[in-house]
Backbone as XML, in Angstrom:
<?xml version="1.0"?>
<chain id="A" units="angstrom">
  <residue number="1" name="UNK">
    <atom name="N" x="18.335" y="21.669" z="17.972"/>
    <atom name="CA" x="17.227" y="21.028" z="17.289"/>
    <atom name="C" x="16.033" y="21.976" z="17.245"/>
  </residue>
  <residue number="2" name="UNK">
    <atom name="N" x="15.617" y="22.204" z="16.150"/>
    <atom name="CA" x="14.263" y="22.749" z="15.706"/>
    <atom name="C" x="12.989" y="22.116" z="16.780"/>
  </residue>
  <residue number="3" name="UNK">
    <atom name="N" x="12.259" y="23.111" z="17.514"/>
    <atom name="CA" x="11.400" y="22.570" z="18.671"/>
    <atom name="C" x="10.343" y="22.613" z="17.830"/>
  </residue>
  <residue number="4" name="UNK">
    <atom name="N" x="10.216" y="23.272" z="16.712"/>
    <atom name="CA" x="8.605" y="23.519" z="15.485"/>
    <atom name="C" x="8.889" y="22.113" z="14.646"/>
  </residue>
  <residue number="5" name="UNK">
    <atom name="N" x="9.810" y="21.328" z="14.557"/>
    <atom name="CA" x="10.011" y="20.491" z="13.814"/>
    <atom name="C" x="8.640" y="19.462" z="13.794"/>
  </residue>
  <residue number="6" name="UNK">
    <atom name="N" x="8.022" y="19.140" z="12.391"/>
    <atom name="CA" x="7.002" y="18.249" z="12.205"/>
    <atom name="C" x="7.648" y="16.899" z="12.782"/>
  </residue>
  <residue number="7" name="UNK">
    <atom name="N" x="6.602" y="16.320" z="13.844"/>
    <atom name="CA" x="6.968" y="14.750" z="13.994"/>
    <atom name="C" x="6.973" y="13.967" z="13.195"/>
  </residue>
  <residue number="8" name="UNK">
    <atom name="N" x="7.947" y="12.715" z="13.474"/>
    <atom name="CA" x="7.999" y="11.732" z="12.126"/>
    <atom name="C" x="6.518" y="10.899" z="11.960"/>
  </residue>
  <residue number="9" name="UNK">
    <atom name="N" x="6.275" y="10.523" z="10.880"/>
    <atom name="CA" x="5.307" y="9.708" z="10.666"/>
    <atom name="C" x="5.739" y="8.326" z="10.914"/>
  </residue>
  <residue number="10" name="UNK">
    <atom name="N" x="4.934" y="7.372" z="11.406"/>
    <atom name="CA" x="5.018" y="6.194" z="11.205"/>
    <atom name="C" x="4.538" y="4.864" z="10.013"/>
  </residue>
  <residue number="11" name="UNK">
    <atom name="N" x="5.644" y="4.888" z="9.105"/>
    <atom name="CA" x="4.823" y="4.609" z="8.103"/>
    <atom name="C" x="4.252" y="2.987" z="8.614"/>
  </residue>
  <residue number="12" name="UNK">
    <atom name="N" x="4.869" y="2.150" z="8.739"/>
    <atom name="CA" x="4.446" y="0.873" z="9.118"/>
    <atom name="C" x="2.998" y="0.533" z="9.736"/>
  </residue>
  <residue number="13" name="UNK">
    <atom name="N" x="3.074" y="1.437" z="10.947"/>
    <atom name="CA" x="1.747" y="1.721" z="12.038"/>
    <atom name="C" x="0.922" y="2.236" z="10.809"/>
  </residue>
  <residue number="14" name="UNK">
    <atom name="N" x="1.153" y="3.115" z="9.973"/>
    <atom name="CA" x="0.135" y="3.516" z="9.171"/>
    <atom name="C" x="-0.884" y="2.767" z="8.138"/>
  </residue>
  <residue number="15" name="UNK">
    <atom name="N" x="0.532" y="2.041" z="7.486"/>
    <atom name="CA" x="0.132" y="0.760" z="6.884"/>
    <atom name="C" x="-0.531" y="0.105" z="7.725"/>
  </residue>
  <residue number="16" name="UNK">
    <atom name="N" x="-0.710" y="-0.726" z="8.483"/>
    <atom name="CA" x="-1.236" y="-1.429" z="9.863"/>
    <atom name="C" x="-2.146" y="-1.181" z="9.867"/>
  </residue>
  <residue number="17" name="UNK">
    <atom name="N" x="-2.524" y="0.011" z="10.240"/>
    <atom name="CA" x="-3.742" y="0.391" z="10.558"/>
    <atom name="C" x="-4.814" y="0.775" z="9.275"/>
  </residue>
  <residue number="18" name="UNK">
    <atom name="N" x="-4.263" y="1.137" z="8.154"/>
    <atom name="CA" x="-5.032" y="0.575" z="6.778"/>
    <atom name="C" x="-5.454" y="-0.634" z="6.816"/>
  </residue>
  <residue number="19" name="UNK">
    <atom name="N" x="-4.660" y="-1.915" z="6.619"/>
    <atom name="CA" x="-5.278" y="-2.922" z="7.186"/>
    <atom name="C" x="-6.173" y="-3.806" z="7.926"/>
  </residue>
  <residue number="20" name="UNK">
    <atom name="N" x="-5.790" y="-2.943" z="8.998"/>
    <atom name="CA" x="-6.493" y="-3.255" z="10.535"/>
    <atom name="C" x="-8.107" y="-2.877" z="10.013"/>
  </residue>
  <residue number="21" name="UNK">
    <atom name="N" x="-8.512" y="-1.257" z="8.742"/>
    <atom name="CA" x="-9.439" y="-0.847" z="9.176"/>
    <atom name="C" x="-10.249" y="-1.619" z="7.865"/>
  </residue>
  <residue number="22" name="UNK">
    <atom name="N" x="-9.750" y="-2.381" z="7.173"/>
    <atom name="CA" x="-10.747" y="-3.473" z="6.489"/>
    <atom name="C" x="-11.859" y="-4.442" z="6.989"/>
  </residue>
  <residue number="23" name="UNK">
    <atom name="N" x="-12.822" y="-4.533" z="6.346"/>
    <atom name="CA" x="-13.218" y="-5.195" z="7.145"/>
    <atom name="C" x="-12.892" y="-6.900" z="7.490"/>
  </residue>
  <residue number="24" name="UNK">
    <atom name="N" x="-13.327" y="-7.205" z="8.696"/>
    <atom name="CA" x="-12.666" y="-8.666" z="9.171"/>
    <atom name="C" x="-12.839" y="-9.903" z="7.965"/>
  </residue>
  <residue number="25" name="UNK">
    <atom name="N" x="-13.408" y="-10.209" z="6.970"/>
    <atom name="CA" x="-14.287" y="-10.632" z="5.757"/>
    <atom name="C" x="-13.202" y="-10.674" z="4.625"/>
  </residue>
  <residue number="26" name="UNK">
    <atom name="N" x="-12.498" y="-9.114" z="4.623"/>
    <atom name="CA" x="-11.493" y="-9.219" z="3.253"/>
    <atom name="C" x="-10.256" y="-9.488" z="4.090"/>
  </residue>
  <residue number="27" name="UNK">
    <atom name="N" x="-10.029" y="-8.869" z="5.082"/>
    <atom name="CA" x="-8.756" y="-9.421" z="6.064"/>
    <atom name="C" x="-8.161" y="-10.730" z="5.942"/>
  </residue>
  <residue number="28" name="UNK">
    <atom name="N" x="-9.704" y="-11.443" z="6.533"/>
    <atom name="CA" x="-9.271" y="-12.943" z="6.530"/>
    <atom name="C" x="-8.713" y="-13.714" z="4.658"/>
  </residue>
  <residue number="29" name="UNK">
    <atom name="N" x="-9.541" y="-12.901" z="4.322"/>
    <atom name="CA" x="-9.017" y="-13.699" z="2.464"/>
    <atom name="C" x="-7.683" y="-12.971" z="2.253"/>
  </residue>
  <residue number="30" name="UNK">
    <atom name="N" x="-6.950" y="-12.060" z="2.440"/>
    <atom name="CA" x="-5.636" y="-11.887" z="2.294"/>
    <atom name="C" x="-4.660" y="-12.860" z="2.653"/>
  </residue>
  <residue number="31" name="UNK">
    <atom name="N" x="-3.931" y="-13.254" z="1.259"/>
    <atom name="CA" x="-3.175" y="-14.472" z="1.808"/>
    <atom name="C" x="-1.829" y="-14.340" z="1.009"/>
  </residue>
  <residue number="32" name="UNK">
    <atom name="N" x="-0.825" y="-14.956" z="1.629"/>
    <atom name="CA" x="0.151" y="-14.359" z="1.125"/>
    <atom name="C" x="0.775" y="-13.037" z="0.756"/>
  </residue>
  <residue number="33" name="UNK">
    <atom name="N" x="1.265" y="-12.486" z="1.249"/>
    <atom name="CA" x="1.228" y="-11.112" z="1.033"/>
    <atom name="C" x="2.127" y="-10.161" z="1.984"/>
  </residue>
  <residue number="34" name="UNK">
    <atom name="N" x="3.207" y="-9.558" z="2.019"/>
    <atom name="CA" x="3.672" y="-8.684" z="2.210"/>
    <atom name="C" x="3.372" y="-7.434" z="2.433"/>
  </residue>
  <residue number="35" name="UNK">
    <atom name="N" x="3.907" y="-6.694" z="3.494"/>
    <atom name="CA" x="3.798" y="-5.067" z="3.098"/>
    <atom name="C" x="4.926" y="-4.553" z="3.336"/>
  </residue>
  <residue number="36" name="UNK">
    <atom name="N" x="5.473" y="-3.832" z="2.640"/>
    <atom name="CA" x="7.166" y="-3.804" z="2.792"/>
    <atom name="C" x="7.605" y="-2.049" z="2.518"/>
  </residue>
  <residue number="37" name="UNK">
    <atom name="N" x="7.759" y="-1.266" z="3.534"/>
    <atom name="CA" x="7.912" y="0.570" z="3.158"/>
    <atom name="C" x="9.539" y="0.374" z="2.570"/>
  </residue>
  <residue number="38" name="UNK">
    <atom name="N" x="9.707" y="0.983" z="1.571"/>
    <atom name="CA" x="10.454" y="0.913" z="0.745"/>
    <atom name="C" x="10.897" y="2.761" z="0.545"/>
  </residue>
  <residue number="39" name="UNK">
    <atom name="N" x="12.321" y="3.418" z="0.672"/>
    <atom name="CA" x="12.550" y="4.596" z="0.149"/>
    <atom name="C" x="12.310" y="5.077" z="-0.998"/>
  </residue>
  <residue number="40" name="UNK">
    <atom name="N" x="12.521" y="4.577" z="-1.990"/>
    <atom name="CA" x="12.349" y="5.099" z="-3.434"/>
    <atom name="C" x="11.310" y="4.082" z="-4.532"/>
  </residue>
  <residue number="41" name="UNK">
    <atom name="N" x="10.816" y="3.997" z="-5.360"/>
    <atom name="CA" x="10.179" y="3.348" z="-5.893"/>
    <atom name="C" x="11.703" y="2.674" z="-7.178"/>
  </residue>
  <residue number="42" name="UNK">
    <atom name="N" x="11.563" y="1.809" z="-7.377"/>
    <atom name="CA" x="12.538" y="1.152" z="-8.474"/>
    <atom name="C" x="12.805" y="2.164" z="-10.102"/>
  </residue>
  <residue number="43" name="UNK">
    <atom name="N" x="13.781" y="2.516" z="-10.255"/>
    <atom name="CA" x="14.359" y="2.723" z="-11.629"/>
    <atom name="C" x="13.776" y="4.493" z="-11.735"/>
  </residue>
  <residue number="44" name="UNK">
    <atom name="N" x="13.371" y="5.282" z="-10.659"/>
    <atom name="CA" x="13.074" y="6.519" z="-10.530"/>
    <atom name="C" x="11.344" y="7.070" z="-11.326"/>
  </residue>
  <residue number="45" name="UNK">
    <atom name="N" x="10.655" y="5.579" z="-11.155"/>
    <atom name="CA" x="9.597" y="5.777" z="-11.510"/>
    <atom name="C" x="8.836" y="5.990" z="-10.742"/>
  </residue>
  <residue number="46" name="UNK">
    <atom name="N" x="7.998" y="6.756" z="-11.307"/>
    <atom name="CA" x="6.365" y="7.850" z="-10.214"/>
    <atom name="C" x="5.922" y="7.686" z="-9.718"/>
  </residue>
  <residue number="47" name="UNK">
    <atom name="N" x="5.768" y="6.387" z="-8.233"/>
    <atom name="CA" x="5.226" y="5.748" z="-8.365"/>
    <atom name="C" x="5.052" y="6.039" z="-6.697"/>
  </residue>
  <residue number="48" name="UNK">
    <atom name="N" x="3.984" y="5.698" z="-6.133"/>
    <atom name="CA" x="3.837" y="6.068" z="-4.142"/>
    <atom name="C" x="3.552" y="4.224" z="-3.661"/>
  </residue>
  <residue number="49" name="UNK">
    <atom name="N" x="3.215" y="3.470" z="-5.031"/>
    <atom name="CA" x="3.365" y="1.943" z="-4.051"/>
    <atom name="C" x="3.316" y="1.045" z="-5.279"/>
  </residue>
  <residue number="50" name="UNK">
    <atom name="N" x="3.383" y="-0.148" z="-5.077"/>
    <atom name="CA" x="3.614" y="-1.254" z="-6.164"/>
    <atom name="C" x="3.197" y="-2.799" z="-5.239"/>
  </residue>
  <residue number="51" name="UNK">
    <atom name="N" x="2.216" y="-3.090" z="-6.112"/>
    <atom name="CA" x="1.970" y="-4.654" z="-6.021"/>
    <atom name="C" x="2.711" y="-5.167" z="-6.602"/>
  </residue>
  <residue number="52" name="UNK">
    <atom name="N" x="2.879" y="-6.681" z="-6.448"/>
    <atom name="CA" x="3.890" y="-7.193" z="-7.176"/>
    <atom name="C" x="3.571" y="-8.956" z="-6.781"/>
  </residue>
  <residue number="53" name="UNK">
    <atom name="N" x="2.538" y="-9.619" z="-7.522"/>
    <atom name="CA" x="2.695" y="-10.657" z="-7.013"/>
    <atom name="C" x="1.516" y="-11.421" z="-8.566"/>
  </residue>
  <residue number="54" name="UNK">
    <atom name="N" x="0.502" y="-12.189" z="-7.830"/>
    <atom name="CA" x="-0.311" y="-12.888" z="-8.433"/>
    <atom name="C" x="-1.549" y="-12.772" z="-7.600"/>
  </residue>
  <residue number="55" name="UNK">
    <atom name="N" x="-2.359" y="-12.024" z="-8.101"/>
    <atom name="CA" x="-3.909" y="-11.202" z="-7.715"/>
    <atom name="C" x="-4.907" y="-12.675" z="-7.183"/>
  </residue>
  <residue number="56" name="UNK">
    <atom name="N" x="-5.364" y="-12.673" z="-6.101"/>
    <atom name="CA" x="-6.440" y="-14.111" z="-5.344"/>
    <atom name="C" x="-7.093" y="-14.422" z="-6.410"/>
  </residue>
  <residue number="57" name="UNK">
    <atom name="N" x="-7.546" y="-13.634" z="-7.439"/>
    <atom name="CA" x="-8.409" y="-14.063" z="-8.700"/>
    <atom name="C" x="-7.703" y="-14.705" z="-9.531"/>
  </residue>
  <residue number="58" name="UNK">
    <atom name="N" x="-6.195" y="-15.108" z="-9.961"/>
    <atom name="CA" x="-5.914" y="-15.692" z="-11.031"/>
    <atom name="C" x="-5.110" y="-17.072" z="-10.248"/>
  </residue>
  <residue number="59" name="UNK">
    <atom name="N" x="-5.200" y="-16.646" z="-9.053"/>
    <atom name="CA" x="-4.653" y="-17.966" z="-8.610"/>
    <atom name="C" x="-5.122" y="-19.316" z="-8.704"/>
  </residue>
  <residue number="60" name="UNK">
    <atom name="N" x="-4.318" y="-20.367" z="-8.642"/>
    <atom name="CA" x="-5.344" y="-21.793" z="-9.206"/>
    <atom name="C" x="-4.891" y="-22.768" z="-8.179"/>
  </residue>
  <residue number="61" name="UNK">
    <atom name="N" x="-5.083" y="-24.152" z="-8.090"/>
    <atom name="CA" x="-4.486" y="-25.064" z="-7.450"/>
    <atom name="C" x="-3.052" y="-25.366" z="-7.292"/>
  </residue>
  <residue number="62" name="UNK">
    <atom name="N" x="-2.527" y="-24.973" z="-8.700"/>
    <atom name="CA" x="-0.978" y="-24.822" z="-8.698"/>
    <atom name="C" x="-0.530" y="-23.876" z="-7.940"/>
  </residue>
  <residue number="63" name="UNK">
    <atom name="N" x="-1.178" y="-23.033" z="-7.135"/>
    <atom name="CA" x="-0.398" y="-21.875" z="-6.524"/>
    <atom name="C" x="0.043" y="-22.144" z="-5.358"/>
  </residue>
  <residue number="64" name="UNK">
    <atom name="N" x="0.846" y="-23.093" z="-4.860"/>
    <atom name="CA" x="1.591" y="-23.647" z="-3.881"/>
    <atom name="C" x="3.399" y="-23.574" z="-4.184"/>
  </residue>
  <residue number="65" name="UNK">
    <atom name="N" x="3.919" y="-23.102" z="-2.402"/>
    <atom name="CA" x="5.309" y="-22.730" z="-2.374"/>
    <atom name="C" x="5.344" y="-21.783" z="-3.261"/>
  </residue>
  <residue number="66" name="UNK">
    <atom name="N" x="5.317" y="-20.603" z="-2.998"/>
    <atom name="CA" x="5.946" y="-19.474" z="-3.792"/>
    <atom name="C" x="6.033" y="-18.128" z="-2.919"/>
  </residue>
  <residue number="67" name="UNK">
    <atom name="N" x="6.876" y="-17.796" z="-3.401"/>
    <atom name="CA" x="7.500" y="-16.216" z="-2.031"/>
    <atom name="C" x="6.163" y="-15.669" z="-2.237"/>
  </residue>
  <residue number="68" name="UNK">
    <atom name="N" x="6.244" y="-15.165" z="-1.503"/>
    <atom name="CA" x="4.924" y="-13.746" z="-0.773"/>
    <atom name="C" x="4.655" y="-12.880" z="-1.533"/>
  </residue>
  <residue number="69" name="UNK">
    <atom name="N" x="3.220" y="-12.592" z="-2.171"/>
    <atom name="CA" x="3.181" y="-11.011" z="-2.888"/>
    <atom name="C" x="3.714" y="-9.883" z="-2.035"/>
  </residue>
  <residue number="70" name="UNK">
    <atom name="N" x="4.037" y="-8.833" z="-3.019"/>
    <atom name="CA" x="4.928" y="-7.842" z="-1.993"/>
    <atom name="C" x="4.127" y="-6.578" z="-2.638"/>
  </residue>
  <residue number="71" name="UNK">
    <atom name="N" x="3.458" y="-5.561" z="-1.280"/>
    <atom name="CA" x="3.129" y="-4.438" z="-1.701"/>
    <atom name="C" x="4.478" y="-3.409" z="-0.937"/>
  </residue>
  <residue number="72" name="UNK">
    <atom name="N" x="4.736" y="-2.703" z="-1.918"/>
    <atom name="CA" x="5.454" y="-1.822" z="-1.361"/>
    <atom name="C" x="5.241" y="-0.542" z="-1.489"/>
  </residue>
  <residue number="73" name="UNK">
    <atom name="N" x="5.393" y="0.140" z="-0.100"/>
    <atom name="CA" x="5.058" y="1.278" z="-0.029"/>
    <atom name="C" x="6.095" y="2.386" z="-0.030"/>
  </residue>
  <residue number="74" name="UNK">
    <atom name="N" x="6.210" y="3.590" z="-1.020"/>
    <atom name="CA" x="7.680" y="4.488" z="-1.168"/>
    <atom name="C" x="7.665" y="6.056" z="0.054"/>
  </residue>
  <residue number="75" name="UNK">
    <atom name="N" x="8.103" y="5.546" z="1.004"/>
    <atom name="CA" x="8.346" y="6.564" z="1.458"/>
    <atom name="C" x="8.896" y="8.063" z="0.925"/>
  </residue>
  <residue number="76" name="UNK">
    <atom name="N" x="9.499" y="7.803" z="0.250"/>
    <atom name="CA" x="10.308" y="9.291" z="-0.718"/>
    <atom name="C" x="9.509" y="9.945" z="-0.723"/>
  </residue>
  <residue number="77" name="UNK">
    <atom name="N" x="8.658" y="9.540" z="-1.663"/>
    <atom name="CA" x="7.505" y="10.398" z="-2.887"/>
    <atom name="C" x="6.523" y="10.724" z="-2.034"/>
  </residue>
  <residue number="78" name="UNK">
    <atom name="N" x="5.830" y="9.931" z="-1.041"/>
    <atom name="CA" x="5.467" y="10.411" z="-0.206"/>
    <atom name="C" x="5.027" y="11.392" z="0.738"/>
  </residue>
  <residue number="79" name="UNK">
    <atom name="N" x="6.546" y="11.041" z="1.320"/>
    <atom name="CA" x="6.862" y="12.197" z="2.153"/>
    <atom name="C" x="7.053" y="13.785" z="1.322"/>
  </residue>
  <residue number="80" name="UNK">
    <atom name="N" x="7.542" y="13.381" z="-0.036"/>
    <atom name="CA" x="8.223" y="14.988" z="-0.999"/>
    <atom name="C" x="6.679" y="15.332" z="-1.237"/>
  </residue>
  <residue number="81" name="UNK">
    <atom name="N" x="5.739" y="14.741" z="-1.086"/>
    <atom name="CA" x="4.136" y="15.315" z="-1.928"/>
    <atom name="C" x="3.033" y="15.637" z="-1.221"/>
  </residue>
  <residue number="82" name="UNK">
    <atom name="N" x="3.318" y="15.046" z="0.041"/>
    <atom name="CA" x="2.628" y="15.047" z="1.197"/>
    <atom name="C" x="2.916" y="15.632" z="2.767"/>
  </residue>
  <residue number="83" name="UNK">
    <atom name="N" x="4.632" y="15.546" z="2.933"/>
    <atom name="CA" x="5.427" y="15.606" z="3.904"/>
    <atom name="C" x="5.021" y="17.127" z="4.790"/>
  </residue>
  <residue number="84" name="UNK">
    <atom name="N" x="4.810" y="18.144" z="4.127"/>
    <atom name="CA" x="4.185" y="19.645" z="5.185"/>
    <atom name="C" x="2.997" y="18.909" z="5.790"/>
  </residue>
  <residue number="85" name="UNK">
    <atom name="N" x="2.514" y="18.304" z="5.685"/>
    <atom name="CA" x="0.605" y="18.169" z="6.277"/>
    <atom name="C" x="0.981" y="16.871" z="6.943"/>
  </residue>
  <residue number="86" name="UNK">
    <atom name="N" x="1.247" y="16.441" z="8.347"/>
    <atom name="CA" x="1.210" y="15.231" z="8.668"/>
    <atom name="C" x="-0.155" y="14.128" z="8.705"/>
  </residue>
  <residue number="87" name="UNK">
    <atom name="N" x="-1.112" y="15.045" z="8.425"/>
    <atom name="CA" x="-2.226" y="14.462" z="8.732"/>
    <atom name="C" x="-2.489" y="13.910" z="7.137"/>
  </residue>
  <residue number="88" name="UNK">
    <atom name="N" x="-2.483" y="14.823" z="6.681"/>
    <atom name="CA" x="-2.716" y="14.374" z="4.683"/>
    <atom name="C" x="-1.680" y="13.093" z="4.610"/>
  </residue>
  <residue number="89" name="UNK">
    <atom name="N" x="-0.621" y="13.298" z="5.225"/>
    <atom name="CA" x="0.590" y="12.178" z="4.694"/>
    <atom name="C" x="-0.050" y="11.163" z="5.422"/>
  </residue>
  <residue number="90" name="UNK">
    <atom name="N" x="-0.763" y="10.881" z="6.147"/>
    <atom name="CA" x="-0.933" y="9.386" z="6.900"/>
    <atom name="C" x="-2.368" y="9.335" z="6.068"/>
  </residue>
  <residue number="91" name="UNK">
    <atom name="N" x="-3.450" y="9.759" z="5.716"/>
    <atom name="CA" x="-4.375" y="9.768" z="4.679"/>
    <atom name="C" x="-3.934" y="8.839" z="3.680"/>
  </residue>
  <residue number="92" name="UNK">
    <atom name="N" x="-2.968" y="9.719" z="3.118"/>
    <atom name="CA" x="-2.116" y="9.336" z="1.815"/>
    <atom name="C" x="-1.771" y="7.919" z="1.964"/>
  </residue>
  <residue number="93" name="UNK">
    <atom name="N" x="-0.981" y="7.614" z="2.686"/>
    <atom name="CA" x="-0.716" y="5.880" z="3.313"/>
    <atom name="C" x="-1.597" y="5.080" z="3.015"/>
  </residue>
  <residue number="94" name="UNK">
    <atom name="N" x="-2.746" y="5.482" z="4.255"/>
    <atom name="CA" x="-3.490" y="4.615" z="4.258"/>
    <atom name="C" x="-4.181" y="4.273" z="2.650"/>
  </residue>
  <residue number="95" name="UNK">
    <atom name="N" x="-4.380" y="5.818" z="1.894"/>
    <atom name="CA" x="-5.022" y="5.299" z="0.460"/>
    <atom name="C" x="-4.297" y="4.574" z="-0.749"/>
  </residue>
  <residue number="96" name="UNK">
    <atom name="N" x="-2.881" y="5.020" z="0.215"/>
    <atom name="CA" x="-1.998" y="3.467" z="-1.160"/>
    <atom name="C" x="-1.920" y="2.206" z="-0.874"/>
  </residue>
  <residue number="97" name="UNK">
    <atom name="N" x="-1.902" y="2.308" z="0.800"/>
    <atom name="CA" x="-1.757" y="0.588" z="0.943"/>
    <atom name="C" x="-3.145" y="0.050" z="0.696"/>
  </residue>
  <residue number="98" name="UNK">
    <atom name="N" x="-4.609" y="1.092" z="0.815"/>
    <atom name="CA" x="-5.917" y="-0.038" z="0.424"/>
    <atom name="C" x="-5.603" y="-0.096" z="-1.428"/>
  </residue>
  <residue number="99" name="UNK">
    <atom name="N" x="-4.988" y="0.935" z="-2.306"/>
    <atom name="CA" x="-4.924" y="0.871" z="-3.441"/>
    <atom name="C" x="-4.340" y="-0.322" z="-4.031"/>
  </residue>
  <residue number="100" name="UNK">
    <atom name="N" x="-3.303" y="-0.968" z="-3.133"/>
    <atom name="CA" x="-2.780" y="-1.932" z="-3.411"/>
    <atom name="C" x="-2.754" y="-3.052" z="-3.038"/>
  </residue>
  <residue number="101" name="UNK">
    <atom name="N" x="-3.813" y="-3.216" z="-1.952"/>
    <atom name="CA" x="-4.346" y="-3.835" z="-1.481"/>
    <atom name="C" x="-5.372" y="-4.820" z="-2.339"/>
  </residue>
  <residue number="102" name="UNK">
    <atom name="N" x="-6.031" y="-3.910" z="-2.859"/>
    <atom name="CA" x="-7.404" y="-3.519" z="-3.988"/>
    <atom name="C" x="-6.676" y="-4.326" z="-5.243"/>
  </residue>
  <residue number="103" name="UNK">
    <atom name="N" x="-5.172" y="-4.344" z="-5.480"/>
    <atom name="CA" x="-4.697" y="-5.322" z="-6.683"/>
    <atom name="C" x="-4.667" y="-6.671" z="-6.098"/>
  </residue>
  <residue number="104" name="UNK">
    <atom name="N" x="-4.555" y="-6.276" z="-5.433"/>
    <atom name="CA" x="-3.968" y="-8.258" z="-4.519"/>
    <atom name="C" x="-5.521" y="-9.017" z="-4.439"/>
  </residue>
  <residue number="105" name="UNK">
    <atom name="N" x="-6.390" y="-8.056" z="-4.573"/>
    <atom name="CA" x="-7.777" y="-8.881" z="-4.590"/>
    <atom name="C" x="-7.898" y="-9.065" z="-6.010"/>
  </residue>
  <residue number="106" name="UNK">
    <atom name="N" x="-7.069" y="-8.396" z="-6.871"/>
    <atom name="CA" x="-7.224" y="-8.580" z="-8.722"/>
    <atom name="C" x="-8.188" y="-7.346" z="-9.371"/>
  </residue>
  <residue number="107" name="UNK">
    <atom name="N" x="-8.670" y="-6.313" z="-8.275"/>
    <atom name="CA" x="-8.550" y="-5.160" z="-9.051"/>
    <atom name="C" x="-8.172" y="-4.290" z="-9.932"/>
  </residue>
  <residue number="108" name="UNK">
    <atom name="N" x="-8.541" y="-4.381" z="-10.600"/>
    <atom name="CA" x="-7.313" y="-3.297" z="-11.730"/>
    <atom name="C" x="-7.689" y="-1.868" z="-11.279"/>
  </residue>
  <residue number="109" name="UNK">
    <atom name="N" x="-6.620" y="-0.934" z="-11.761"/>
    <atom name="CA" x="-6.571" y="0.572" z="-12.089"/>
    <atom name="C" x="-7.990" y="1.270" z="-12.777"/>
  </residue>
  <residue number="110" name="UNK">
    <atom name="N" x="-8.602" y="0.552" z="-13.647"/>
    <atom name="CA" x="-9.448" y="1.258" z="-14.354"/>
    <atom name="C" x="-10.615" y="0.800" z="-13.749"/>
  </residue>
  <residue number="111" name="UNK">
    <atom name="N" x="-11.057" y="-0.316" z="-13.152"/>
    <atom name="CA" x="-11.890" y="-0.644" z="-12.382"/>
    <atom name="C" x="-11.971" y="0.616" z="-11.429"/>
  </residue>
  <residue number="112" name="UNK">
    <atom name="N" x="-10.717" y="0.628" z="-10.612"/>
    <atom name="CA" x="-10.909" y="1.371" z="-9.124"/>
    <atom name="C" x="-11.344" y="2.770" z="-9.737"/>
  </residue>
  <residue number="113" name="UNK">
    <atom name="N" x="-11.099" y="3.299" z="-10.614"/>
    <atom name="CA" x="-11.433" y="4.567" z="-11.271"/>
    <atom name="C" x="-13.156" y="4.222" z="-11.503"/>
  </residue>
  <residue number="114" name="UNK">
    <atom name="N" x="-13.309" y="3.665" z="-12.220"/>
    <atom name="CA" x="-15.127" y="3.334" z="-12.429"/>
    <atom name="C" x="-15.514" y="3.523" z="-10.723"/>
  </residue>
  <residue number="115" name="UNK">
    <atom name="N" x="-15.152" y="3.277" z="-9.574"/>
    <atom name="CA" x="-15.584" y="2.855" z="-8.686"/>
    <atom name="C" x="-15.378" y="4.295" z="-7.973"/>
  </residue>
  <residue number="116" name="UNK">
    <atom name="N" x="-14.514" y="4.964" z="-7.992"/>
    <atom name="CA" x="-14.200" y="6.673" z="-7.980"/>
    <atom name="C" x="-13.316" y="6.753" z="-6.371"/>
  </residue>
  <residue number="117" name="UNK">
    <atom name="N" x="-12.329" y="5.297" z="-6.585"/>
    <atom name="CA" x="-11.131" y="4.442" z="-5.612"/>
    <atom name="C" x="-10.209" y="5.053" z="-6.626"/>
  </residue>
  <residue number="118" name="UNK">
    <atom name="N" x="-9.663" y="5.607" z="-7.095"/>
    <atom name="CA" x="-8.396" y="5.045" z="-7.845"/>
    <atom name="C" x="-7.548" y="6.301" z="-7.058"/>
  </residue>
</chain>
């Protein structure tokens, strides 16, 4: 075994601790919601994470019983773009899971860009 070998990252703990470092205010309004590290992103698209649900802003009274929004985070792409620098790669984490985080509040893409988040 390679003794120079880079240690593994923890993606989960990483995610976690994105989380963790919100403040207690948006924490508590996260509802429903998943975080799920995933190897590849679906159908070989570009992608380092994916929301996938119904954003706290469009939700209504009808929004009862229904599976969990799911952010998922792609380890692959990740690791292939980030993987030499362990320190950049846990950076990286943390800025996709608040990126997608940032949808689940009903953020959009072009918003977070105006905001100089994206």
């Amino acid at each position: 075994m390679d003794d120079t070998a880079l240690p593994e990252v923890d993606f989960e703990d990483c995610a976690q601790q994105a989380i963790d470092s919100l403040p207690p205010e948006l924490r508590d309004y996260m509802s429903n919601v998943a975080i799920v590290i995933e190897d590849e992103p679906p159908g070989g698209q570009p992608l380092l994470g994916l929301y996938q649900g119904v954003p706290l802003t469009r939700r209504s009274s009808s929004y009862i019983a229904v599976a969990p929004d799911k952010i998922s985070i792609y380890r692959g792409p990740l690791e292939r773009y980030f993987g030499a620098d362990r320190d950049r790669l846990r950076e990286e984490i943390r800025h996709v899971v608040l990126h997608e985080v940032a949808h689940h509040f009903g953020i959009s893409d072009e918003r977070l860009r105006e905001m100089g988040r994206y």
